[in-house]
Biopython code that builds the backbone (N, CA, C, O; Angstrom):
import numpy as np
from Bio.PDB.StructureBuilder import StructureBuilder

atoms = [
    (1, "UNK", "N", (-14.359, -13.891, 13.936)),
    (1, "UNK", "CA", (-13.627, -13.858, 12.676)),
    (1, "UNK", "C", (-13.803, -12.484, 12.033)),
    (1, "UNK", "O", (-14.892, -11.927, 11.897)),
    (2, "UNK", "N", (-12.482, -11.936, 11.608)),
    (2, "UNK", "CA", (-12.498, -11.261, 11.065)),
    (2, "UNK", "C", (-13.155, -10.458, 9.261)),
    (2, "UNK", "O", (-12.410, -10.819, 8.350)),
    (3, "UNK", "N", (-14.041, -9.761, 8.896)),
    (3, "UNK", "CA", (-14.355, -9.889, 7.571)),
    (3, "UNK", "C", (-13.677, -8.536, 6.623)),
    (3, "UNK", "O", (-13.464, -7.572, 7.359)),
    (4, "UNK", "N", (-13.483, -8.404, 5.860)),
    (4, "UNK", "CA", (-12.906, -7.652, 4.754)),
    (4, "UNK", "C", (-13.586, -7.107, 3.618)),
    (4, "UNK", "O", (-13.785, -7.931, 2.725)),
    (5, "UNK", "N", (-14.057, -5.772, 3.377)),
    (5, "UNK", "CA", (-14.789, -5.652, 2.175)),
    (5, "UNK", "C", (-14.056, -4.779, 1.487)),
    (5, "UNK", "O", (-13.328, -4.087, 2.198)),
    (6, "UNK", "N", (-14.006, -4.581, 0.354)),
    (6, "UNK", "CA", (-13.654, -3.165, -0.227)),
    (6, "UNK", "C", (-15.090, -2.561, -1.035)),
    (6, "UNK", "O", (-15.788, -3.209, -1.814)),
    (7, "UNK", "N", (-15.268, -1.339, -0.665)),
    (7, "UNK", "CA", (-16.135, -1.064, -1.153)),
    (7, "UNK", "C", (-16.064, 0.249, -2.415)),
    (7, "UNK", "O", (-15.760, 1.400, -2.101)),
    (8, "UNK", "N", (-16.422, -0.188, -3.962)),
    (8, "UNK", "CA", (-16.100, 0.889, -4.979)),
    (8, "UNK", "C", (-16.849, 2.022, -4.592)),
    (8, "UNK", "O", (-18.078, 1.949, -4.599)),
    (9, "UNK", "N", (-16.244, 3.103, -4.241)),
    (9, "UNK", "CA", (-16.997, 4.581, -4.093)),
    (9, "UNK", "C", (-17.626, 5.226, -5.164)),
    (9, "UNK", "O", (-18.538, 6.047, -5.071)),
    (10, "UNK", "N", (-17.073, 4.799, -6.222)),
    (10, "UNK", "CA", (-17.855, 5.641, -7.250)),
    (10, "UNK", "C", (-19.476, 4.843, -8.045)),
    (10, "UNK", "O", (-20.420, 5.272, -8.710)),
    (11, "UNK", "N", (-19.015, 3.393, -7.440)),
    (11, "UNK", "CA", (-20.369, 2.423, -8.311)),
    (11, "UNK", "C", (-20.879, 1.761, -6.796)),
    (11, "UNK", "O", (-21.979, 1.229, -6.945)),
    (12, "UNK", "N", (-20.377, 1.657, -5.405)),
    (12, "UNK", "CA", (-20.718, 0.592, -4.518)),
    (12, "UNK", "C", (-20.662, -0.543, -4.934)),
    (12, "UNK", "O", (-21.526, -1.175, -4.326)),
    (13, "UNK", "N", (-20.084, -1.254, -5.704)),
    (13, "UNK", "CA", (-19.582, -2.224, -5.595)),
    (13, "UNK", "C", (-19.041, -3.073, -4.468)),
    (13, "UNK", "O", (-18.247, -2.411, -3.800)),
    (14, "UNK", "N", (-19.160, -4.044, -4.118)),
    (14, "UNK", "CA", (-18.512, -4.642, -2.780)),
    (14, "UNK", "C", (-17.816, -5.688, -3.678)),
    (14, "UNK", "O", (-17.875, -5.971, -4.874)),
    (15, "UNK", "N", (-17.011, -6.225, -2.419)),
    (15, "UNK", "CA", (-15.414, -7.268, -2.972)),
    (15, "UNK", "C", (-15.506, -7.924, -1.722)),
    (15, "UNK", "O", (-16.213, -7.396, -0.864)),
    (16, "UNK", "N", (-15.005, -8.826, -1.503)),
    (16, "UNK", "CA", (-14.881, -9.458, -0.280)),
    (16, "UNK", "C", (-13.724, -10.239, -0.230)),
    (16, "UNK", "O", (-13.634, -11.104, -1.101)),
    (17, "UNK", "N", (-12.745, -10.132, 0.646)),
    (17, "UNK", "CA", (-11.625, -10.035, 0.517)),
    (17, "UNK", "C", (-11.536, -11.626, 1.396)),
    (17, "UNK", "O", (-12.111, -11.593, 2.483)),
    (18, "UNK", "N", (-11.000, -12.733, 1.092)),
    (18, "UNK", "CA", (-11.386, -13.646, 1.975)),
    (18, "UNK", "C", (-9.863, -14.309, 1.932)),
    (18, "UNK", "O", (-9.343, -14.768, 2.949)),
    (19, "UNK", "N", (-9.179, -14.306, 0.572)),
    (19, "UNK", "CA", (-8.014, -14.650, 0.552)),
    (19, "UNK", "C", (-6.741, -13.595, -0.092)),
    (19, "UNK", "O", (-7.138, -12.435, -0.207)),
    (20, "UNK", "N", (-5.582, -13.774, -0.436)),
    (20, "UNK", "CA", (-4.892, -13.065, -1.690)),
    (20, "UNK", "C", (-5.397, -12.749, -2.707)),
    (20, "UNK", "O", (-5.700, -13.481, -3.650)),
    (21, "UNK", "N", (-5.545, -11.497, -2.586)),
    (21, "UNK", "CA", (-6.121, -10.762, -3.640)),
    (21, "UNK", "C", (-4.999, -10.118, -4.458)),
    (21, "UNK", "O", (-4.067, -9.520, -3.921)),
    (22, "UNK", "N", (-5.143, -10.281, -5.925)),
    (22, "UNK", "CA", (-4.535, -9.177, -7.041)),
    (22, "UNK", "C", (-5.227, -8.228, -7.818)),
    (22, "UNK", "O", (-6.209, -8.440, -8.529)),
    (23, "UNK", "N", (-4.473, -6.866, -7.575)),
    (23, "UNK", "CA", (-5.405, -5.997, -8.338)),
    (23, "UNK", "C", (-4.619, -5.536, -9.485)),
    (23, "UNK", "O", (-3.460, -5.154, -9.320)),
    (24, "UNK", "N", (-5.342, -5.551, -10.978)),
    (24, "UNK", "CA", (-4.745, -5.269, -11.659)),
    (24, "UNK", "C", (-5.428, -4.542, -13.014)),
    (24, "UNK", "O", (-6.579, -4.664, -12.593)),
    (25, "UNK", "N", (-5.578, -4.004, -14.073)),
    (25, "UNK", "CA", (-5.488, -3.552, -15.258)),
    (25, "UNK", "C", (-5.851, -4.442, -16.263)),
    (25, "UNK", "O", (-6.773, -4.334, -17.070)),
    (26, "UNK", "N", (-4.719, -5.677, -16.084)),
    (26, "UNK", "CA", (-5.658, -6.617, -17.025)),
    (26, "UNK", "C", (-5.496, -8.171, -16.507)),
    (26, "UNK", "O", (-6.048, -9.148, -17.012)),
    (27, "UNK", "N", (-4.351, -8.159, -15.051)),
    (27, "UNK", "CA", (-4.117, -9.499, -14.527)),
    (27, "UNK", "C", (-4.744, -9.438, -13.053)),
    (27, "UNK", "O", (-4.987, -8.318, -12.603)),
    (28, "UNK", "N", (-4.983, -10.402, -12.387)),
    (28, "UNK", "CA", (-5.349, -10.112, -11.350)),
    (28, "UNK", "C", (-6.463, -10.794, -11.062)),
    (28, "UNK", "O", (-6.762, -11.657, -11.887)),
    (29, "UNK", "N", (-7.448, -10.611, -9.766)),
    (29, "UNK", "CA", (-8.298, -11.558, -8.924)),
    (29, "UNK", "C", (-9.475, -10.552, -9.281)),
    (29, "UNK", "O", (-10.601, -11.021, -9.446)),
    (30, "UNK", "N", (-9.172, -8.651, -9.457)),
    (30, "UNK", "CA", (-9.779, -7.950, -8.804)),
    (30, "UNK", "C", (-9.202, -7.300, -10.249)),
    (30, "UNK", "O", (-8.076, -6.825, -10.106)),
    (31, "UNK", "N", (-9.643, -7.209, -11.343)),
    (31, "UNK", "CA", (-9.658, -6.441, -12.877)),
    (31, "UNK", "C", (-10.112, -4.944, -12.755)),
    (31, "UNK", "O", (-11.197, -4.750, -12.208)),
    (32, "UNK", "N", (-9.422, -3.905, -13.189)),
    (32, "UNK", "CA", (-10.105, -2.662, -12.556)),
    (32, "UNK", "C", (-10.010, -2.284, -14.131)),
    (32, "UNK", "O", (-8.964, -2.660, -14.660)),
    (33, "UNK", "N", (-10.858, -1.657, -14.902)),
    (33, "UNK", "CA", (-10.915, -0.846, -15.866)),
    (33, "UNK", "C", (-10.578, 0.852, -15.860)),
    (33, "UNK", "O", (-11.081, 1.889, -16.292)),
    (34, "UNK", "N", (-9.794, 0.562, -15.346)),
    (34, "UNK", "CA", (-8.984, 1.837, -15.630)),
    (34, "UNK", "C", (-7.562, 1.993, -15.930)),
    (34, "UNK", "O", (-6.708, 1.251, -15.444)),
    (35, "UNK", "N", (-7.225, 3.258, -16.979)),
    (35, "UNK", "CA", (-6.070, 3.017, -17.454)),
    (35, "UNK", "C", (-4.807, 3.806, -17.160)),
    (35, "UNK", "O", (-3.832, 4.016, -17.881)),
    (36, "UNK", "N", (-5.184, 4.353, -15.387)),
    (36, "UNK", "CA", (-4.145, 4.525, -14.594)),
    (36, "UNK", "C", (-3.279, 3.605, -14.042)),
    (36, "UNK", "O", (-2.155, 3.976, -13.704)),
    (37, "UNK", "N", (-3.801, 1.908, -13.829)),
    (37, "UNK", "CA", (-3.760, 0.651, -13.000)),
    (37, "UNK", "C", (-2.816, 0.076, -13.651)),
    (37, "UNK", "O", (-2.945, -0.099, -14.863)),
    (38, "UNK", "N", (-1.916, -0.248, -13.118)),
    (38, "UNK", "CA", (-1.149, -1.052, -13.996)),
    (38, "UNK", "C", (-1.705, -2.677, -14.211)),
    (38, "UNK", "O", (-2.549, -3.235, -13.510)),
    (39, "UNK", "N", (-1.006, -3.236, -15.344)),
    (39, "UNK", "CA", (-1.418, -4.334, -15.362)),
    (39, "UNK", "C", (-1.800, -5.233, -14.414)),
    (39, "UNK", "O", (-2.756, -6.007, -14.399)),
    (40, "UNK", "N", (-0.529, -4.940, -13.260)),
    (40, "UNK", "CA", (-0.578, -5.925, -11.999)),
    (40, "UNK", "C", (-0.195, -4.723, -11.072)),
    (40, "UNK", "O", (1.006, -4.466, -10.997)),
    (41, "UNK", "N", (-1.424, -3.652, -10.074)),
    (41, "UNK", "CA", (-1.171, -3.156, -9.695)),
    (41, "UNK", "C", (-0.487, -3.241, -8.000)),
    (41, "UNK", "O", (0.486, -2.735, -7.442)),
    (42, "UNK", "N", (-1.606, -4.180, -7.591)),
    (42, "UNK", "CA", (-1.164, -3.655, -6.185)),
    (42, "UNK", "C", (-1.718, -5.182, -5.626)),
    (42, "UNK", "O", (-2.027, -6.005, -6.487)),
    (43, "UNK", "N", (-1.838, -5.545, -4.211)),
    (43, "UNK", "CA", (-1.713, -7.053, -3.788)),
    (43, "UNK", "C", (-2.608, -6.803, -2.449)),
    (43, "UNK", "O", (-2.068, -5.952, -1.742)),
    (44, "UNK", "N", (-3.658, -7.235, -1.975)),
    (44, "UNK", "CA", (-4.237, -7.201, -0.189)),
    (44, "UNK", "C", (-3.825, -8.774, -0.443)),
    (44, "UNK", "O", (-3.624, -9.502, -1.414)),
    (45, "UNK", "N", (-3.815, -8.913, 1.487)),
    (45, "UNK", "CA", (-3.573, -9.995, 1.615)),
    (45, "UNK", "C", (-3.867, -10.064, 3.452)),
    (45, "UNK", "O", (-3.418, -9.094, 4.062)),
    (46, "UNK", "N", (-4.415, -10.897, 4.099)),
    (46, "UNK", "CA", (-4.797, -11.303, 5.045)),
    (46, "UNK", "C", (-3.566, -11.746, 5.583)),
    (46, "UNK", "O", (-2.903, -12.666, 5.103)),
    (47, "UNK", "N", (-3.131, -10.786, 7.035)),
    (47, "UNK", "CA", (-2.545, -11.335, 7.907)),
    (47, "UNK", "C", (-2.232, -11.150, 9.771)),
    (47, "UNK", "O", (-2.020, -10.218, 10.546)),
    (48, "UNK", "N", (-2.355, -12.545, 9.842)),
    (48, "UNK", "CA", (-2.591, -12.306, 11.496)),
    (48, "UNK", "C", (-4.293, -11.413, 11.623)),
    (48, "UNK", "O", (-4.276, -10.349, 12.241)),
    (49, "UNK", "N", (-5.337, -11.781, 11.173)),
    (49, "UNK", "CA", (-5.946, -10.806, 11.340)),
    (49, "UNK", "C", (-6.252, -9.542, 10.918)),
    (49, "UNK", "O", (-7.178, -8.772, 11.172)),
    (50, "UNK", "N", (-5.135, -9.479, 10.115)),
    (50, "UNK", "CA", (-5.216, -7.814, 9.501)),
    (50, "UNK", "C", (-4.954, -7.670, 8.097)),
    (50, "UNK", "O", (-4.327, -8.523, 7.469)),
    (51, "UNK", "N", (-5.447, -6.540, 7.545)),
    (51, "UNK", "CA", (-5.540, -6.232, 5.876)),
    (51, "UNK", "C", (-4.436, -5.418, 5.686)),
    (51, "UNK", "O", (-4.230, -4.492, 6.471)),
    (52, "UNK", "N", (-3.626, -5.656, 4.660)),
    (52, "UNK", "CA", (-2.777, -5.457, 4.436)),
    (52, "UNK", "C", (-2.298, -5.551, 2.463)),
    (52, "UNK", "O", (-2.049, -6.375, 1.583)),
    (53, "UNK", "N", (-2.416, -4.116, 2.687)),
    (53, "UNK", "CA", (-1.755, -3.566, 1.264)),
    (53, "UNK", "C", (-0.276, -3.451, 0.444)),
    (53, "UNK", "O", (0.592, -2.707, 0.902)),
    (54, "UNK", "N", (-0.102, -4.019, -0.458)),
    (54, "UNK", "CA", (1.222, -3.919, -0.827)),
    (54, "UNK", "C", (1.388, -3.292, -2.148)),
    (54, "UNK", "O", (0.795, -4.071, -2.895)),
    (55, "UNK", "N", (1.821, -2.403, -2.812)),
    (55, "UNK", "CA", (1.799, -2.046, -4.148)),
    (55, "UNK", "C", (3.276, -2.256, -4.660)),
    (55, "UNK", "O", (4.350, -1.958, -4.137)),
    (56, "UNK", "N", (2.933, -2.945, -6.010)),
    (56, "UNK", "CA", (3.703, -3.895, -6.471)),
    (56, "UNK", "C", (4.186, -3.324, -7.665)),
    (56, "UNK", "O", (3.799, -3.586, -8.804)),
    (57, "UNK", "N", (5.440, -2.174, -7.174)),
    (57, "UNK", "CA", (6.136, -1.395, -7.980)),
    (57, "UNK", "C", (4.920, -0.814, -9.385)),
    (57, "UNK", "O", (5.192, -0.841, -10.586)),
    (58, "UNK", "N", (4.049, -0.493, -8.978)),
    (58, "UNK", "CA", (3.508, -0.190, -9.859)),
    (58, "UNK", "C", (3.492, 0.857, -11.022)),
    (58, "UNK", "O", (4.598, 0.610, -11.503)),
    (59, "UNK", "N", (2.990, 1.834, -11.773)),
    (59, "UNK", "CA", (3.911, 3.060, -12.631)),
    (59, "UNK", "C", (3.270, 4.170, -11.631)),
    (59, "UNK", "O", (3.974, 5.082, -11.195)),
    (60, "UNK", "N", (1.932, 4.045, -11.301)),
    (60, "UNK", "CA", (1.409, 5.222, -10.763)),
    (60, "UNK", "C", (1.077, 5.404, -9.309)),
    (60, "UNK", "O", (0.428, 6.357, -8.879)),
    (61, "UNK", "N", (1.474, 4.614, -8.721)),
    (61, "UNK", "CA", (1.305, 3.984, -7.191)),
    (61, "UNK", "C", (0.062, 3.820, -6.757)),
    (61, "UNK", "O", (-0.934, 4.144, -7.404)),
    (62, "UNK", "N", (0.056, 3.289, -5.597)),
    (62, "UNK", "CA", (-1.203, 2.908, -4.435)),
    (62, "UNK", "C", (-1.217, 4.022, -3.292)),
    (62, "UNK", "O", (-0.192, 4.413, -2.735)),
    (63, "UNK", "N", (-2.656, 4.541, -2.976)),
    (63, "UNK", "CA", (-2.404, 5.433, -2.196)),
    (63, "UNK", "C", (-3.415, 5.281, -0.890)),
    (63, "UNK", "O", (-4.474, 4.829, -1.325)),
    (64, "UNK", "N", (-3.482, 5.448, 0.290)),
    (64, "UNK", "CA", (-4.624, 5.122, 1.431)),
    (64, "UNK", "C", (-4.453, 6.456, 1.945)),
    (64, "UNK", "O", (-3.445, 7.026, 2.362)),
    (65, "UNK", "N", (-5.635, 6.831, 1.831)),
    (65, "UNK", "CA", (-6.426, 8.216, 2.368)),
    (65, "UNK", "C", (-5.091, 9.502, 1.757)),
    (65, "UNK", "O", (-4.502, 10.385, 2.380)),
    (66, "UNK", "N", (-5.027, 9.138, 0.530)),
    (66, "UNK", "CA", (-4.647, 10.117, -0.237)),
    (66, "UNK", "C", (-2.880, 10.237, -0.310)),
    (66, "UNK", "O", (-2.138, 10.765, -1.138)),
    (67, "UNK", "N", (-2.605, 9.460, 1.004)),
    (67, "UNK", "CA", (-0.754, 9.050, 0.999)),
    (67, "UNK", "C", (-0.291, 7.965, 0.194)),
    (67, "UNK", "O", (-0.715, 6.816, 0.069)),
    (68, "UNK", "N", (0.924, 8.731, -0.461)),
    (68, "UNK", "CA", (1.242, 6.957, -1.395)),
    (68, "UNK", "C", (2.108, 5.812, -0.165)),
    (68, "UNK", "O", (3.051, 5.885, 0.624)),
    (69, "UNK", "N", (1.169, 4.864, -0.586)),
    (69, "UNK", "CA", (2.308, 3.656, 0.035)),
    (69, "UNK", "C", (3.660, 3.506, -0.876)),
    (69, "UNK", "O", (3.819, 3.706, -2.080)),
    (70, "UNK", "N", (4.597, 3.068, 0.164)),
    (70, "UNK", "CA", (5.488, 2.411, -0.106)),
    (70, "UNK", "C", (5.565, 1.064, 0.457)),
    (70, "UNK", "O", (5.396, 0.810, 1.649)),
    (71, "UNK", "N", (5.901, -0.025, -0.718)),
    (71, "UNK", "CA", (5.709, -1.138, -0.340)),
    (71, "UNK", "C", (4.590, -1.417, 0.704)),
    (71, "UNK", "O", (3.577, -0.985, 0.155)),
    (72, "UNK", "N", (4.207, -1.959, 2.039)),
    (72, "UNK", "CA", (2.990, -2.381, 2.147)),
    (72, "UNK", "C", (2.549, -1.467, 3.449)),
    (72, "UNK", "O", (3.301, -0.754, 4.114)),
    (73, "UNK", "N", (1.174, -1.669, 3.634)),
    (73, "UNK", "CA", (0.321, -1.209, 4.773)),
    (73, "UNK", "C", (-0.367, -1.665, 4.706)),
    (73, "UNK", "O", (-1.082, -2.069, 3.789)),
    (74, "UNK", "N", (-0.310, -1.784, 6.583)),
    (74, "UNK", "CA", (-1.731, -2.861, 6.898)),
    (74, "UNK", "C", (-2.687, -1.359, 6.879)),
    (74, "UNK", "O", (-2.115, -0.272, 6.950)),
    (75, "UNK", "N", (-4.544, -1.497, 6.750)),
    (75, "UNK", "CA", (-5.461, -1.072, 6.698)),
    (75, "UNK", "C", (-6.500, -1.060, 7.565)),
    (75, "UNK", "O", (-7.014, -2.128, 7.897)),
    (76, "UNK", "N", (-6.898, -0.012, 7.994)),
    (76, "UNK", "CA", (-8.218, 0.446, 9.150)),
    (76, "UNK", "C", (-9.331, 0.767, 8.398)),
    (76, "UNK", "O", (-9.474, 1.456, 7.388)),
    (77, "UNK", "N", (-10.281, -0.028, 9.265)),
    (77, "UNK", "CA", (-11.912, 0.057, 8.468)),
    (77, "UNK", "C", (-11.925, 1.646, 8.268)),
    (77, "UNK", "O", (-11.137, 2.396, 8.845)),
    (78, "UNK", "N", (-12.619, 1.937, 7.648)),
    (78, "UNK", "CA", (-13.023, 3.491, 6.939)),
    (78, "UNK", "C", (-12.071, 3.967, 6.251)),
    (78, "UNK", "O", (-12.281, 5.112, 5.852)),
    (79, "UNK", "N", (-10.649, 3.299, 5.831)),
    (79, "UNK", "CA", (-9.514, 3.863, 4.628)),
    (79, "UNK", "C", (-10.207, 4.133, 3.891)),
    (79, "UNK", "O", (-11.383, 3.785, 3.781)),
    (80, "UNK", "N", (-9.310, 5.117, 2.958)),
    (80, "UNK", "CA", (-9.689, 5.364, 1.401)),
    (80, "UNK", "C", (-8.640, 4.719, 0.688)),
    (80, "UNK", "O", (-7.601, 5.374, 0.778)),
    (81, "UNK", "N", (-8.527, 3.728, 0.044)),
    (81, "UNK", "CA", (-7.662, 3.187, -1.092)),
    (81, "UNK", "C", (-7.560, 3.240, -2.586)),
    (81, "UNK", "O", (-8.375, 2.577, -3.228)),
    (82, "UNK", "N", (-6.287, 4.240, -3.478)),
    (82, "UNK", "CA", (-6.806, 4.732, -4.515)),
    (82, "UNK", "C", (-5.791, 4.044, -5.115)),
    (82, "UNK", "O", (-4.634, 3.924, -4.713)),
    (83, "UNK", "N", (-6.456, 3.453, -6.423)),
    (83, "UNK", "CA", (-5.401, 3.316, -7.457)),
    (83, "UNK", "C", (-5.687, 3.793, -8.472)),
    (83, "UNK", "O", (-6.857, 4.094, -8.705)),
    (84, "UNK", "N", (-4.777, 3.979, -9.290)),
    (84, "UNK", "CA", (-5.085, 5.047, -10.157)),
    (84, "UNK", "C", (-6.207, 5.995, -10.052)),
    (84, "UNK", "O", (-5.933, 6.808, -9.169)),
    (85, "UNK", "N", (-7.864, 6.338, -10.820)),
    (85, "UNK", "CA", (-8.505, 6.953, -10.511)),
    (85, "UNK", "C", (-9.887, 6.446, -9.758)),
    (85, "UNK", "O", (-11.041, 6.872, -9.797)),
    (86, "UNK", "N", (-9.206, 5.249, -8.991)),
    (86, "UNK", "CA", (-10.389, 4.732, -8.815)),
    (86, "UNK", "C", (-10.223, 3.806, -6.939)),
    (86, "UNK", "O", (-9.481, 2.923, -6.508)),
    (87, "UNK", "N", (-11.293, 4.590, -6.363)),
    (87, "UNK", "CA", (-10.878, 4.066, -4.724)),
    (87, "UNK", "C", (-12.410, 3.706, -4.342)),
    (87, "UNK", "O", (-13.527, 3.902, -4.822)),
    (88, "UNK", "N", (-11.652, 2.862, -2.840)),
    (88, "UNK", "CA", (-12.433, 1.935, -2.421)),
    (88, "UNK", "C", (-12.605, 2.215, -1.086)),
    (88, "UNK", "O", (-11.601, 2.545, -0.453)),
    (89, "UNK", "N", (-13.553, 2.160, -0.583)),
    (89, "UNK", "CA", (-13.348, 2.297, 1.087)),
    (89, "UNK", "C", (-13.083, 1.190, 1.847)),
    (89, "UNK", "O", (-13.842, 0.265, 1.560)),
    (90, "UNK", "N", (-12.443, 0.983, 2.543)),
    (90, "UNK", "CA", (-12.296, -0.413, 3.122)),
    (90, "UNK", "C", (-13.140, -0.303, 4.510)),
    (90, "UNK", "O", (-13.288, 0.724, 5.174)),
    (91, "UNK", "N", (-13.663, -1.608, 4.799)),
    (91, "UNK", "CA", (-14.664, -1.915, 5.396)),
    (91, "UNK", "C", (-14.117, -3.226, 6.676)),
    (91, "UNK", "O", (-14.025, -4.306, 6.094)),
    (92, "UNK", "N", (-13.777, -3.344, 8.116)),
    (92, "UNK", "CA", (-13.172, -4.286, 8.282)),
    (92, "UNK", "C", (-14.472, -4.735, 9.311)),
    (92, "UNK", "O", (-14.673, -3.864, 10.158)),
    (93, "UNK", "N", (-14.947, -5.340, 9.364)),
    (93, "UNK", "CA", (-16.021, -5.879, 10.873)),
    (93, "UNK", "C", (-15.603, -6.882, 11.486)),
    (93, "UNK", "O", (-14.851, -7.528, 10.756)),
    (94, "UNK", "N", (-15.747, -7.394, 12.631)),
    (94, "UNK", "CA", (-15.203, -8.478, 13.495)),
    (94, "UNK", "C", (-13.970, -8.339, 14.345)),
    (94, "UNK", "O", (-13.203, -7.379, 14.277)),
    (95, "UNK", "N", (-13.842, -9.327, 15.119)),
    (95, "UNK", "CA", (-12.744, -9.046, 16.135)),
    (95, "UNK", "C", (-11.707, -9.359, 15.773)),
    (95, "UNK", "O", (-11.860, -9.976, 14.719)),
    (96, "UNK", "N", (-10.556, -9.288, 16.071)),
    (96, "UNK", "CA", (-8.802, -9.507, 15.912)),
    (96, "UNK", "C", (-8.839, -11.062, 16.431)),
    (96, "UNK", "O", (-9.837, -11.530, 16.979)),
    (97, "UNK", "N", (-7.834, -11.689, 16.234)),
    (97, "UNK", "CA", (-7.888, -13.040, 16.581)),
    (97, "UNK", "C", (-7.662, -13.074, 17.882)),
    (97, "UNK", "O", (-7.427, -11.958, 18.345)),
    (98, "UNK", "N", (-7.643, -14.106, 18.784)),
    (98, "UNK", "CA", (-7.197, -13.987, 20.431)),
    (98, "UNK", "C", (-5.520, -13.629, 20.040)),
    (98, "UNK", "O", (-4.814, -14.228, 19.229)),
    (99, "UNK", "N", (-5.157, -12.456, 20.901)),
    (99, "UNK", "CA", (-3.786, -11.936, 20.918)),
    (99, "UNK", "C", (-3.121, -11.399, 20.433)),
    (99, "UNK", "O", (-1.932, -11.350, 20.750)),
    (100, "UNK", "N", (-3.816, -10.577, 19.144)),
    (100, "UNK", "CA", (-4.178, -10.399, 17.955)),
    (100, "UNK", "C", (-3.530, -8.781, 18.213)),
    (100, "UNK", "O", (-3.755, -8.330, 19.337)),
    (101, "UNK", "N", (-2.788, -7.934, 17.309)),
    (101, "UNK", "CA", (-2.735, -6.466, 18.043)),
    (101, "UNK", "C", (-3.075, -5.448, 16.796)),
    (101, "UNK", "O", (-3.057, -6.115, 15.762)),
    (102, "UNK", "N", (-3.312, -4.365, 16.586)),
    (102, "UNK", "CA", (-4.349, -3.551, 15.936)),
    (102, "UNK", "C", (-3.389, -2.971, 15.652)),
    (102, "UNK", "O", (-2.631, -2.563, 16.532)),
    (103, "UNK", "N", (-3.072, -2.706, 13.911)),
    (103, "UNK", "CA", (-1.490, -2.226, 13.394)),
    (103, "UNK", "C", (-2.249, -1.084, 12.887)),
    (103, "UNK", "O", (-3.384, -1.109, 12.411)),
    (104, "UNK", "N", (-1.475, -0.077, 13.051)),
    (104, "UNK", "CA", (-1.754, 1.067, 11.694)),
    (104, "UNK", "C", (-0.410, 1.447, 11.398)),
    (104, "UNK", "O", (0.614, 1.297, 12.065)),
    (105, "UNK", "N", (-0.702, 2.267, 9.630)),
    (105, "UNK", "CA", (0.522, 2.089, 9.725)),
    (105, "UNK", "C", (1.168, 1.249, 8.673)),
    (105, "UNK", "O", (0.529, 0.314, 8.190)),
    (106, "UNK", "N", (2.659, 1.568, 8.192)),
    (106, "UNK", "CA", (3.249, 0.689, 7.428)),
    (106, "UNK", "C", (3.736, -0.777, 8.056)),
    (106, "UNK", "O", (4.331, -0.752, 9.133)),
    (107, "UNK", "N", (3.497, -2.028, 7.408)),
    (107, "UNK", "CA", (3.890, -3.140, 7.913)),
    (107, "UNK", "C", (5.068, -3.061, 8.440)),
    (107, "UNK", "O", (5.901, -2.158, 8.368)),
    (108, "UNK", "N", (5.108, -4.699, 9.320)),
    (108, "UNK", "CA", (6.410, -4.806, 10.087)),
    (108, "UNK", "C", (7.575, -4.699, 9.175)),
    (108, "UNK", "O", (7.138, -5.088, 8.092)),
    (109, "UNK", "N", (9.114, -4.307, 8.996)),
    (109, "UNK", "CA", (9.474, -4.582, 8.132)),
    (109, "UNK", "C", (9.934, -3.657, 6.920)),
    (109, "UNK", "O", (11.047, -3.699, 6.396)),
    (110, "UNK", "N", (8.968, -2.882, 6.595)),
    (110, "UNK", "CA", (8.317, -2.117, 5.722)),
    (110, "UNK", "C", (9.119, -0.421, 5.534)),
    (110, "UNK", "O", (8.636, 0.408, 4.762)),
]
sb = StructureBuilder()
sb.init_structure("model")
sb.init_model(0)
sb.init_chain("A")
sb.init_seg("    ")
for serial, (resi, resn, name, xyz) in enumerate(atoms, 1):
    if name == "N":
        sb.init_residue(resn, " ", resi, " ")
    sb.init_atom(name, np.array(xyz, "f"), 0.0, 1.0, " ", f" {name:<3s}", serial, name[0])
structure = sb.get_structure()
C-alpha cells in the first residue's frame, strides 16, 4: 500500500494524505494561514495509486517544483508543492498497486 505525506518545509509539519484532501485559506481539510491561499485553494486526491494535484482556479495558483499547474498533476515523492508562500515536500513510500503505472506529469485528460 501506498502512503502519502506532505511535508511543511518551513515548520516540518507532516499531513498524511489518506483520503480527499482540501487545501484552503479558510475552507478546507488542510487550513493554511497564509494570505496568498485562496479560500479554497487547491485539491490532492488519491488515484489508482497515485497523488494527484488539482488547483481549483485559484487567484494565485499551485505550483510543483516551482512550475504552475494547470488544472491537475499527478506527484513524485521528493516534489516541491507551493501555494502561495508556503510549500511542502511530498513524500510517497510504498508500492503502486498490482498493474499500477508510475505517471509524471500532468493527469490523463489534463
Amino acid at each position: 500500500m501506498r502512503r502519502f505525506v506532505l511535508v511543511n518545509v518551513a515548520t516540518g509539519e507532516r499531513t498524511e494524505v489518506e483520503q480527499d484532501l482540501t487545501i484552503g485559506r479558510r475552507d478546507g481539510d488542510l487550513v493554511v494561514d497564509d494570505a496568498e491561499v485562496s479560500q479554497t485553494h487547491a485539491q490532492l486526491r488519491i488515484d489508482a495509486g497515485e497523488l494527484e494535484l488539482t488547483d481549483l482556479e485559484s487567484r494565485n495558483g499551485s505550483f510543483v517544483d516551482g512550475r504552475r499547474v494547470s488544472g491537475s498533476h499527478f506527484l513524485l515523492d521528493g516534489q516541491i508543492v507551493r501555494l502561495g508562500q508556503t510549500q511542502w515536500k511530498v513524500e510517497i513510500t510504498g508500492d503502486l498497486p498490482s498493474g499500477g503505472t508510475r505517471v509524471a506529469g500532468p493527469a490523463h485528460g489534463a
